[in-house]
C-alpha positions as CSV (number, residue, x, y, z in Angstrom):
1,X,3.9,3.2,-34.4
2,X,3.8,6.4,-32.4
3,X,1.6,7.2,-29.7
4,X,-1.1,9.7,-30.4
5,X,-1.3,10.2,-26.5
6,X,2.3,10.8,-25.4
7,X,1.3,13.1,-22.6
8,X,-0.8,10.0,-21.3
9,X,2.0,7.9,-21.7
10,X,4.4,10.2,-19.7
11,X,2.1,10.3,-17.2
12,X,1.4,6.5,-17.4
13,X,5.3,6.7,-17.2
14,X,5.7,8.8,-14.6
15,X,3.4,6.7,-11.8
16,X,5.4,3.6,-12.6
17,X,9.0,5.8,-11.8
18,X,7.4,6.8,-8.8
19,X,6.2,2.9,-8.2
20,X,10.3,1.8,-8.3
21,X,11.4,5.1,-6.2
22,X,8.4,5.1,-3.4
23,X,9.7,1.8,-1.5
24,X,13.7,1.7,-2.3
25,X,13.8,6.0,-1.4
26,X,14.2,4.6,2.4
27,X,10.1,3.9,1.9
28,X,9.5,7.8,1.1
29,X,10.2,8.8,4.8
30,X,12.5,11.3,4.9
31,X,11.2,14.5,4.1
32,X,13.9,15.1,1.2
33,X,12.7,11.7,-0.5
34,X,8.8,12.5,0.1
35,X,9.3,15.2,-2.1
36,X,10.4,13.4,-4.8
37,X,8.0,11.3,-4.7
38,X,5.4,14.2,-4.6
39,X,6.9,15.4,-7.4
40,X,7.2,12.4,-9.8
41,X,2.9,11.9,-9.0
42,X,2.4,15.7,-9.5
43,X,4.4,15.5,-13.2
44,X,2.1,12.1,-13.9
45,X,-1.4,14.2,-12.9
46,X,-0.4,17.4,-14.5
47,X,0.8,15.2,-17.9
48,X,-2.6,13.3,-17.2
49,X,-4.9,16.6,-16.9
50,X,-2.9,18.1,-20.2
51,X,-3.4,15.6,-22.3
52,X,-7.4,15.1,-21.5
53,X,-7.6,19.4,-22.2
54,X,-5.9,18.7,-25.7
55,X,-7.7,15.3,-26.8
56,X,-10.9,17.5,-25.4
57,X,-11.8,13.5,-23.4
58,X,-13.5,13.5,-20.2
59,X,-11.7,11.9,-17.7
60,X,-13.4,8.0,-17.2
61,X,-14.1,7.5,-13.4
62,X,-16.8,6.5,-11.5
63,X,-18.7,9.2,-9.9
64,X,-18.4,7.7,-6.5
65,X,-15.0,7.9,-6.6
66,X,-14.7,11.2,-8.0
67,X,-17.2,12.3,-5.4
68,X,-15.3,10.2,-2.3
69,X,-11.3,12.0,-3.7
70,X,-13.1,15.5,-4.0
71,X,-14.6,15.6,-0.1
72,X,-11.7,14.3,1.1
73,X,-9.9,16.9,-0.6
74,X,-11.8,19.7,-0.3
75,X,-12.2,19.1,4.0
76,X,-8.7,18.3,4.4
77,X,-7.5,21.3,2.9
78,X,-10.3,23.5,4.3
79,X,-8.8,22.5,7.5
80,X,-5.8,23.0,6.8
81,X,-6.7,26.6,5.7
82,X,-9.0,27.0,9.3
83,X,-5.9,25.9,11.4
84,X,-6.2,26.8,15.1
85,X,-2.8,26.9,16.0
86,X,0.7,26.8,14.8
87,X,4.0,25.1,15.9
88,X,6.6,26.6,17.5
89,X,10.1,26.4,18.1
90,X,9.4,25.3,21.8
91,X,7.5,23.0,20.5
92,X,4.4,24.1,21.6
93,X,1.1,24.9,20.2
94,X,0.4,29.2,19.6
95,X,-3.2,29.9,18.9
96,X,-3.5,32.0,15.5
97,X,-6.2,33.6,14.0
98,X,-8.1,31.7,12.0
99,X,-10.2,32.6,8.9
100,X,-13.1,31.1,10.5
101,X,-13.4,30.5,14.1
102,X,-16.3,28.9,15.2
103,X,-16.1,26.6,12.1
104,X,-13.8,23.1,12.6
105,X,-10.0,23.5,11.8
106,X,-6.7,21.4,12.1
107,X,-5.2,21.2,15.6
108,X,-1.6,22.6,13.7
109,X,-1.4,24.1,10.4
110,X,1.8,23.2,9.0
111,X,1.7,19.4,10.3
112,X,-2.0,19.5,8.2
113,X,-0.7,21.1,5.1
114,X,2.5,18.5,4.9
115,X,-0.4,15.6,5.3
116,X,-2.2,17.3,3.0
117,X,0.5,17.8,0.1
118,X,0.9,13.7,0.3
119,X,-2.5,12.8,0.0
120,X,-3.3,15.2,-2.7
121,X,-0.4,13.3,-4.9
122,X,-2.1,9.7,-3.8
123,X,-5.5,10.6,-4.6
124,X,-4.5,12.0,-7.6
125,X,-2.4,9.1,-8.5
126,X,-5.6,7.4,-8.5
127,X,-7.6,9.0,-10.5
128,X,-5.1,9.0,-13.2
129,X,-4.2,4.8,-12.1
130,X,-8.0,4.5,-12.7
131,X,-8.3,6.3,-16.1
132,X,-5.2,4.4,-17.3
133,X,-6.0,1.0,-16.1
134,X,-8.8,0.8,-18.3
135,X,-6.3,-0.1,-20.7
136,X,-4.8,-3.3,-20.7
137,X,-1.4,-2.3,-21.4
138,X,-1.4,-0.2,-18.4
139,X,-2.4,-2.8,-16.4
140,X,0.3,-5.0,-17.5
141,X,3.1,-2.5,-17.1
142,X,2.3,-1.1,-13.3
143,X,2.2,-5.1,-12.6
144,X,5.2,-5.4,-13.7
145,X,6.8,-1.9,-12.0
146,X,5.7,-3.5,-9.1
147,X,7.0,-6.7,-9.1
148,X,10.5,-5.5,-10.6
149,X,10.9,-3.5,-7.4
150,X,9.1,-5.7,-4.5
151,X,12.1,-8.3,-6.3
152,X,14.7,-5.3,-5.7
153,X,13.5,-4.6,-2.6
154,X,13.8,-8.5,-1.3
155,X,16.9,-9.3,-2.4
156,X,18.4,-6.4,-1.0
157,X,16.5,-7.4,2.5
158,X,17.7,-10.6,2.4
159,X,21.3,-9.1,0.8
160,X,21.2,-7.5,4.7
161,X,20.1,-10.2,6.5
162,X,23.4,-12.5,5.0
163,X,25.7,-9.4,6.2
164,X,26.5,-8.4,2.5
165,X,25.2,-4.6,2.9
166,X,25.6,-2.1,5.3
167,X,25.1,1.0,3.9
168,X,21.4,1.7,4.4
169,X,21.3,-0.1,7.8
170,X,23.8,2.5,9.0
171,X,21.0,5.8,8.7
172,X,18.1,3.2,10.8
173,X,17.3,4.5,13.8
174,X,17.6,1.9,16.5
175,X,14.4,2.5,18.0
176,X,11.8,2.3,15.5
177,X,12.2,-1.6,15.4
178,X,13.9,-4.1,13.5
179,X,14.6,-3.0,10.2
180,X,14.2,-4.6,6.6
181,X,15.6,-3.7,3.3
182,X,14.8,0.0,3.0
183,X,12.1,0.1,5.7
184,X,13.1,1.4,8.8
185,X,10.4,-0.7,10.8
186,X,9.3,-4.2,9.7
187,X,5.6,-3.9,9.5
188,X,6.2,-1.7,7.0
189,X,8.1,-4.0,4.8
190,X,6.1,-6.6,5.7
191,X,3.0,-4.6,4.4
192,X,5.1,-3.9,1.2
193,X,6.1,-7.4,0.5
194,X,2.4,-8.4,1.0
195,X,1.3,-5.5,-1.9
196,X,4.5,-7.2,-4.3
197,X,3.5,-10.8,-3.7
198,X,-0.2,-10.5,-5.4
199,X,1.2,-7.9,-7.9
200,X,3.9,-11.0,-9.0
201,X,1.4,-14.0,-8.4
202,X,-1.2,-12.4,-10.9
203,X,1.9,-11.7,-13.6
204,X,2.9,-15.2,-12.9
205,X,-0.7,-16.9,-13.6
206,X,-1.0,-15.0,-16.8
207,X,2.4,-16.9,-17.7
208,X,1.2,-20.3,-16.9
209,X,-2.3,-19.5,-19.1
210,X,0.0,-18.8,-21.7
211,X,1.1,-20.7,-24.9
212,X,5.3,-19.8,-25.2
213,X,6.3,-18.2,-21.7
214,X,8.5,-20.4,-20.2
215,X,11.5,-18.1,-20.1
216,X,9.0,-15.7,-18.4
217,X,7.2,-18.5,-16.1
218,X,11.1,-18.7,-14.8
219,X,11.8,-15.1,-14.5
220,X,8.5,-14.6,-12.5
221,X,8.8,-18.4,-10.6
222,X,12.2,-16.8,-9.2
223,X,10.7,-13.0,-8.5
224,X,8.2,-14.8,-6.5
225,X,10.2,-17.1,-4.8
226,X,12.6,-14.2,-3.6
227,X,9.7,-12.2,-2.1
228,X,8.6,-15.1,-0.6
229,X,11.4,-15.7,1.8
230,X,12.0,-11.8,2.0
231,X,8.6,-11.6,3.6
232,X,9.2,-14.8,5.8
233,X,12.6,-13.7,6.6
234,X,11.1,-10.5,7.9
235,X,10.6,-10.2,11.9
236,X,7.0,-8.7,11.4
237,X,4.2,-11.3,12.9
238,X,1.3,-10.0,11.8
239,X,3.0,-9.6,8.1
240,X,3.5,-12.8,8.3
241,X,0.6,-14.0,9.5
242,X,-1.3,-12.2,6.6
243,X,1.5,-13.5,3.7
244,X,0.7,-17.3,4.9
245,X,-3.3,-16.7,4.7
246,X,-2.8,-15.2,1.4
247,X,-0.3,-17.5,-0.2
248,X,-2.9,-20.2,0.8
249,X,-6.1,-18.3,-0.6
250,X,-4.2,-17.4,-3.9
251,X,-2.4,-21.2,-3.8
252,X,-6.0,-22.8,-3.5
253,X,-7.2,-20.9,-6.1
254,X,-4.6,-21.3,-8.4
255,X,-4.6,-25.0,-7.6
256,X,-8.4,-25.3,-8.7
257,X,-7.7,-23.6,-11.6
258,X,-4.9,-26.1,-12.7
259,X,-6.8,-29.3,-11.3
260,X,-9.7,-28.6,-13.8
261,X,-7.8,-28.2,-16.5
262,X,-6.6,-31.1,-19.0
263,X,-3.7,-31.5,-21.6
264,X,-0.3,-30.4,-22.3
265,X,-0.5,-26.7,-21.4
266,X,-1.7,-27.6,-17.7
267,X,0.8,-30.2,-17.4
268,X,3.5,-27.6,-17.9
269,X,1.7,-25.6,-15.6
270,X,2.0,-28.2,-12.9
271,X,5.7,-28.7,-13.6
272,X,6.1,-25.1,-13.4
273,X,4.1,-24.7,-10.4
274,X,6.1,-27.5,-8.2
275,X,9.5,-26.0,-9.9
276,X,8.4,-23.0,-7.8
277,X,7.7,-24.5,-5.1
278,X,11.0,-26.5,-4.9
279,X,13.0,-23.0,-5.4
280,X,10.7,-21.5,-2.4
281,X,11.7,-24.3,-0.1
282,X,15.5,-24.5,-0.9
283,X,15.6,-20.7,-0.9
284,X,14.1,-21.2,2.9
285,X,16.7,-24.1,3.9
286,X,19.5,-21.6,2.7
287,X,18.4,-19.0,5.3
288,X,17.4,-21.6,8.4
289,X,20.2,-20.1,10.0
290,X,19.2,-16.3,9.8
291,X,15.4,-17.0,11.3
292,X,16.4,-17.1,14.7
293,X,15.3,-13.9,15.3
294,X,11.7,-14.6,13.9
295,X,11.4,-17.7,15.7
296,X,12.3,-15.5,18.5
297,X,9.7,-13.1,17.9
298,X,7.1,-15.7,17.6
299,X,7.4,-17.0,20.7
300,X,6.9,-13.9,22.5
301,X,3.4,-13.5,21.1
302,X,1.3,-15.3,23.7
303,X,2.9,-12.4,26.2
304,X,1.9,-9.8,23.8
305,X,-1.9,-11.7,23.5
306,X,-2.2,-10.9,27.2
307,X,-2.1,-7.5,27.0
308,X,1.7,-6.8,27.9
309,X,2.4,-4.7,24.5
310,X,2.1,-0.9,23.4
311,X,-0.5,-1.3,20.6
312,X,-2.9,-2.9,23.8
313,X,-2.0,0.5,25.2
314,X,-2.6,2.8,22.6
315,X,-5.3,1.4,21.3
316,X,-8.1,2.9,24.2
317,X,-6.0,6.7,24.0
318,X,-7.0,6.7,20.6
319,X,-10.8,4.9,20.9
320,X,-11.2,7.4,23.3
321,X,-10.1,10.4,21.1
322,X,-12.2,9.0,17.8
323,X,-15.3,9.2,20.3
324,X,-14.7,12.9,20.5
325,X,-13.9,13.3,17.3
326,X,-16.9,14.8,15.5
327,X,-18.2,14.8,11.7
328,X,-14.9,16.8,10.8
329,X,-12.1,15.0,12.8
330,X,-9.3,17.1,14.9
331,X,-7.6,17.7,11.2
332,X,-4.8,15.7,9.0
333,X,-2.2,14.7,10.4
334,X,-3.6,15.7,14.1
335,X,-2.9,12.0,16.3
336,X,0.9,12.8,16.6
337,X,-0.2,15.7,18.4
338,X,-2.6,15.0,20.2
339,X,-0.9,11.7,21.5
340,X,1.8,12.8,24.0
341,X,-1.1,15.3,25.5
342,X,-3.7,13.0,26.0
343,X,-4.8,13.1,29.7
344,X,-5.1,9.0,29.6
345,X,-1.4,7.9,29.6
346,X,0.1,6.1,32.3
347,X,3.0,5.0,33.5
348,X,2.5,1.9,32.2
349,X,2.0,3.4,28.9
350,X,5.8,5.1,29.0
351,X,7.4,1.6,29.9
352,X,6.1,0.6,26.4
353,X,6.0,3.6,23.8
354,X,8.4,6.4,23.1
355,X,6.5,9.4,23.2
356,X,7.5,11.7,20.4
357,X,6.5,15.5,20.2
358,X,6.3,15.6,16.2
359,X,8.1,17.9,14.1
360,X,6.9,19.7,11.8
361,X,7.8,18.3,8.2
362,X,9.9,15.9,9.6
363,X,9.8,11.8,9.1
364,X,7.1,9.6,10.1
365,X,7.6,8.1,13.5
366,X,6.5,4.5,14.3
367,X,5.4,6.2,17.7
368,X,3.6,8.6,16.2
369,X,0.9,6.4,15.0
370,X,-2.1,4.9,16.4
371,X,-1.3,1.4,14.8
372,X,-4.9,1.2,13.8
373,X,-5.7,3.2,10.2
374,X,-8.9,3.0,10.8
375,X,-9.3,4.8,14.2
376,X,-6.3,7.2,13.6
377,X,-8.7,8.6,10.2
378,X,-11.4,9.1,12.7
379,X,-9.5,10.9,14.7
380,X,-8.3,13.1,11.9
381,X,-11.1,13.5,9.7
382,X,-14.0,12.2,11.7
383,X,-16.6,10.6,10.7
384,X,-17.8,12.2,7.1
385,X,-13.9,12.0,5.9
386,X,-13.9,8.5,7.4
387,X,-16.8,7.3,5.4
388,X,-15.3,9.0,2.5
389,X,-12.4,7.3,2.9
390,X,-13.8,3.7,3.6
391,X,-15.9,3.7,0.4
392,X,-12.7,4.3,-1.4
393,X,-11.1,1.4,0.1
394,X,-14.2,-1.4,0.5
395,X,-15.8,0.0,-2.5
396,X,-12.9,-0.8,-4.3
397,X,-12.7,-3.9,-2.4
398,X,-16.6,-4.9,-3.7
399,X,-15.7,-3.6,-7.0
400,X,-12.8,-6.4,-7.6
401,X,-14.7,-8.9,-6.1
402,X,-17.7,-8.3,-8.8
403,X,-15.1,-8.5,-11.9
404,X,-13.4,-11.7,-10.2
405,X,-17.1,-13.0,-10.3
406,X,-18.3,-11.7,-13.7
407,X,-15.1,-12.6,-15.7
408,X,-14.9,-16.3,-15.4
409,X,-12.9,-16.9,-18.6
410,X,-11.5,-13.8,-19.6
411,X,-7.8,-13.8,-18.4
412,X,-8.2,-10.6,-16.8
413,X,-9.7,-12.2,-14.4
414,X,-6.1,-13.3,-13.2
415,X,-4.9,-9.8,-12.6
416,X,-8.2,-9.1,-10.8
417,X,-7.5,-12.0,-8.5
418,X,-4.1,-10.8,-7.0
419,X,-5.4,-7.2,-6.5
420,X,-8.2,-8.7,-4.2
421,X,-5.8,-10.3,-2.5
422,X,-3.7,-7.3,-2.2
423,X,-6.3,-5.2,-1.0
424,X,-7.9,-7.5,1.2
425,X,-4.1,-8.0,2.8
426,X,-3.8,-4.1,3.2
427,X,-7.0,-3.9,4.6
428,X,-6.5,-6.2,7.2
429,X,-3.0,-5.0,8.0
430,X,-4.3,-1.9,8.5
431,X,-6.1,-3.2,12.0
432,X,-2.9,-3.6,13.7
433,X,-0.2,-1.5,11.9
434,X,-0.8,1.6,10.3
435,X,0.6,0.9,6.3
436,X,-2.0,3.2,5.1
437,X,-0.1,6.0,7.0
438,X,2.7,5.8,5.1
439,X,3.0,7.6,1.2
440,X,5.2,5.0,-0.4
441,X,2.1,2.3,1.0
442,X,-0.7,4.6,0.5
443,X,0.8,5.0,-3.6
444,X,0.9,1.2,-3.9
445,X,-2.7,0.7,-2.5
446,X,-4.2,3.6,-4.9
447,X,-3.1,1.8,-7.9
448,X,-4.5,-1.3,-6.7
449,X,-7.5,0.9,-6.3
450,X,-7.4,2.2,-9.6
451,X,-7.0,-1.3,-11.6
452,X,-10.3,-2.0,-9.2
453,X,-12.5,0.6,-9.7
454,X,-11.4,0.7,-13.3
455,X,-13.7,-2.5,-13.6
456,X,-16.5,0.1,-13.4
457,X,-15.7,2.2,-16.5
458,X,-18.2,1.1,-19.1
459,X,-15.4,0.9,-21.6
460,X,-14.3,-2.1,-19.6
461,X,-13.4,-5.3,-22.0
462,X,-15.5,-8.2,-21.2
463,X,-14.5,-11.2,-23.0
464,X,-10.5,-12.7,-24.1
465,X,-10.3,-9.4,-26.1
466,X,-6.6,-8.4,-24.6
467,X,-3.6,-10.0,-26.7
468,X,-1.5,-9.2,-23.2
469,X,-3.8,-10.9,-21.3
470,X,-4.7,-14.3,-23.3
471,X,-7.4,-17.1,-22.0
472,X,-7.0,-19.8,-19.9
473,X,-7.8,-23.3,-20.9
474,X,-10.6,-24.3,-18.0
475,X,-12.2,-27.1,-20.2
């Protein structure tokens, strides 16, 4: 039977296209492959927006959300728009006249608009994520985008790691760190594997509730199992660090779930369960040789602990600059510039970090970042865009948590679990690395959002209602 909404499902279409391309584009960081992402979310809003005119439906989000996305929106780009200055060739800052001089503005103006252009597609993406995820079905399929391509995505890291592959390896830059799959730094794939794994772990409880999924209880077993080792193969400790806390949270709770239940249909989840496992750990003995480089890396981190490391360093230059930051920030995108002027490096500082002067619409720079999202948004849109921003995040955090709580027995319950723990990974993350700088992250944690703040929409199903989604046996 047709669709009487195929504008909705183009656009529903369209975000999980730009789900597969964000990551495997080289993570959306060249500026030729940020706009193809920009453009696939742009095609999914405008799809979105036409088919709500000609259906004459209100769009169903929450009103703190709506109210959160619009202020950012509307101070980012009125920034932008009250720029103080403008980049030049020298790469220097010119003063220019501004609209509105006295009034706060964005250090640069074409650094701000770029920001801008990328977070306007995210946002947007989550409104229409948050509208869509209302509907089962749409929850099911961006799962399933997602864990399709965080599978792609480890097997080719791990494809590189055995030597197989060399084509993508050969446009890394050297200095941004070790490299993983398409990420040029390994924080950020480490971030990305830790948004796949919950995205996979909730498609794969679903399976084991269900009555005839074996073939699909394999198919997601082995996803799983591939991300896994991708994401302990990875050189990033902190990624790591988060994956092991997570796989225990989600493995606890998944155990419990199992333990109190009785019959055939749990004893084929057990079976299933420890088949995993088995994979999991001769997948690991496979690539014992290969880890010598993470073992490495974990045994410099008591000299990194002490203070001997570049985030130690950076972290005070930008404390220091959110403390002058104001209600308004110093504008979007504004902490690559203001980095390699701050009076408070030091010579110490240089032996650690590559200073950068940024370019203009060119690719984000590892040492361009504050490695803390949460200070590096103060910095850039102070304290009333911070708080704007933080609801988004943590209110979507509380908002999961309350549907984890409510729906007890309905199945959706399963999905709701992995994008807590996805969210609750991101947000952590984010203390140390900067994943919610990046659009290809920042795409993947606003539909995570949307499936979470979905849970507010009144014309949420309580109760087994969803034949995608059936209900567990917990007797």
């Amino acid at each position: 039977m047709k669709s009487a909404h195929p504008l909705r499902q183009v656009a529903g279409g369209s975000i999980c296209v730009a789900l597969i391309y964000a990551p495997l584009a080289l993570g959306s960081i060249p500026p030729r492959m940020l706009v193809g992402l920009e453009v696939l979310l742009a095609l999914a809003t405008l799809c979105w927006a036409m088919d709500a005119l000609l259906h004459k439906t209100l769009p169903r989000i929450p009103p703190l959300l709506g109210v959160c996305c619009g202020w950012l929106l509307l101070q980012g780009w009125g920034m932008a728009w009250n720029a103080h200055s403008s980049y030049t060739e020298m790469r220097t800052l010119l003063p220019i006249a501004s609209p509105l001089p006295n009034a706060p503005g964005a250090i640069e103006r074409v650094i701000a608009v770029h920001t801008m252009l990328s977070l306007t597609a995210v946002l947007a993406a989550l409104i229409v994520v948050t509208d869509l995820a209302q509907e089962p079905v749409w929850r099911t399929r961006l799962l399933w985008a997602m864990a399709w391509t965080g599978a792609c995505f480890s097997g080719f890291g791990l494809a590189q790691k055995a030597g197989l592959v060399h084509f993508v390896s050969a446009q890394m830059n050297r200095y941004e760190g070790d490299y993983f799959s398409t990420y040029n730094y390994h924080a950020n794939a480490g971030a990305f594997l830790n948004l796949a794994l919950p995205a996979i772990a909730s498609l794969l409880f679903v399976a084991l509730a269900e009555k005839h999924a074996l073939a699909r209880r394999l198919l997601l077993g082995g996803i799983f199992g591939c991300c896994l080792i991708a994401a302990l193969v990875n050189t990033s400790r902190g990624a790591q660090a988060i994956t092991i806390v997570m796989l225990i949270g989600l493995g606890g709770w998944g155990g419990l779930r199992l333990a109190r239940g009785e019959g055939r249909r749990s004893r084929r989840a057990r079976m299933a369960l420890a088949g995993g496992c088995f994979a999991c750990l001769v997948g690991g003995g496979l690539l014992v040789p290969h880890l010598g480089r993470v073992v490495q890396k974990w045994e410099q981190l008591p000299q990194v602990l002490t203070g001997d490391s570049g985030r130690m360093q950076v972290w005070p230059i930008a404390a220091s600059m959110a403390r002058q930051s104001g209600p308004f920030g110093q504008g979007p995108g504004a902490f690559k510039l203001l980095l390699p002027r701050s009076p408070l490096l030091t010579n110490a500082f240089y032996s650690r970090w590559i200073i950068q002067m940024p370019i203009p619409g060119g690719p984000t720079s590892m040492w361009s970042q504050a490695h803390e999202d949460y200070l590096q948004t103060l910095i850039e849109f102070g304290w009333l865009g911070s708080l704007a921003a933080g609801t988004i995040l943590f209110g979507g955090i509380a908002c999961v948590w309350r549907a984890v709580l409510r729906d007890r027995v309905h199945s959706s319950m399963l999905v709701y679990v992995g994008v807590l723990a996805a969210l609750l990974a991101v947000a952590l993350h984010a203390t140390f690395d900067f994943p919610l700088q990046l659009v290809s992250l920042q795409l993947y944690v606003a539909v995570f959002l949307g499936i979470a703040w979905a849970t507010l929409s009144p014309m949420h199903p309580v109760g087994p209602t969803s034949p995608e989604l059936p209900t567990i046996d917990s007797t």
